[in-house]
N, C-alpha and C positions, 0 to 999 in steps of 0.2 A: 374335393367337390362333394356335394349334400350329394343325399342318395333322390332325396327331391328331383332334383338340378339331373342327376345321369338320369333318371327315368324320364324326365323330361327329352333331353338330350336323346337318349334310344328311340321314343317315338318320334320324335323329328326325322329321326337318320328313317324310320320304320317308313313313314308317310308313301312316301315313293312308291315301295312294294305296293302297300294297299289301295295306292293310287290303280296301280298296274294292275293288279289282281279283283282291281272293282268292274271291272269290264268285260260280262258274261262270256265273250267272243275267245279273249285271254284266260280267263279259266280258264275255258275249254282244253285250251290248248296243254297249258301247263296241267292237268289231269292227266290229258294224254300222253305228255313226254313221262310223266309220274307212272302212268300202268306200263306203255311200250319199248319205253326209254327211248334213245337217240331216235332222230326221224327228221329224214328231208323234206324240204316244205312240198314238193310232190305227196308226200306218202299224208301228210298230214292233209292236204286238200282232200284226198280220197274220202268219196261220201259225203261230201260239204257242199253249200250253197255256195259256199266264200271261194271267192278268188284265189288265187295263188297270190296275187299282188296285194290284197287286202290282208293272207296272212300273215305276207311278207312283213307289213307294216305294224302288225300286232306284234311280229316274233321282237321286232326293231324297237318297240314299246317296252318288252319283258327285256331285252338286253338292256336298253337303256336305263331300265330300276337294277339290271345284277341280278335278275333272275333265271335267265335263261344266257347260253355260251354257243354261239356260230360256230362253225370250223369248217375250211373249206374240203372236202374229198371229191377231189377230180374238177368236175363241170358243177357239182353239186353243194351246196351248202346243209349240214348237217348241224341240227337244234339239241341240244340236252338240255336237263335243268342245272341248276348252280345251287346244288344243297345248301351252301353256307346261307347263302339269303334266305331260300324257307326255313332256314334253322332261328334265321334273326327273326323273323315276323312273328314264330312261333312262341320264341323267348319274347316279343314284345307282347301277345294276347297272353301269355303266364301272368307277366307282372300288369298289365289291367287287371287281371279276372284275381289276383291278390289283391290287388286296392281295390277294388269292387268287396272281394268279402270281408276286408277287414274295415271298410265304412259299414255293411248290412252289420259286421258286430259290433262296430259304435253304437248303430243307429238300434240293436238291440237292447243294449246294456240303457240305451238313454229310458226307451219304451219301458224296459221292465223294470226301472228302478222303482225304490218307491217313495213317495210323496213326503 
């Protein structure tokens, strides 16, 4: 497979995430499971305009891209994040921001050559 074709391939697979993560409400969230670590959607309401059922539905968003992992304890459902997936997204904005600087040093060499 061209390295084309799997960078290709990685941000298709990446989409999802940043689909997920494009969604102020979802940030939020996922910041917070990142500073407090695990947390039931109770603790995560606390201090929020939002629902419990509306962040029910975000958390159900971040599962559904593999960012965030449910688990039940007790009566309660407890949220963590899913390192592997912020590791994938992270590795996806790498290789942009390397094709990003190795076209600006195309795009340099063309500029500075000379005539």
């Amino acid at each position: 497979m061209s390295a084309s074709r799997s960078s290709r391939l990685a941000v298709a697979d990446a989409a999802p995430l940043f689909a997920a993560l494009g969604d102020e409400t979802r940030l939020k969230l996922v910041s917070r499971l990142c500073v407090e670590g695990p947390l039931s959607i109770a603790r995560l309401s606390d201090g929020s305009d939002i629902t419990r059922q509306a962040i029910t539905k975000h958390l159900q968003a971040l599962s559904d891209a593999g960012l965030v992992l449910g688990t039940r304890s007790g009566r309660e459902r407890i949220w963590q994040l899913e390192p592997r997936r912020l590791e994938k997204a992270r590795h996806c904005l790498e290789q942009i921001s390397e094709q990003w600087d190795a076209a600006i040093e195309r795009l340099r060499g063309f500029v500075e050559r000379d005539p």
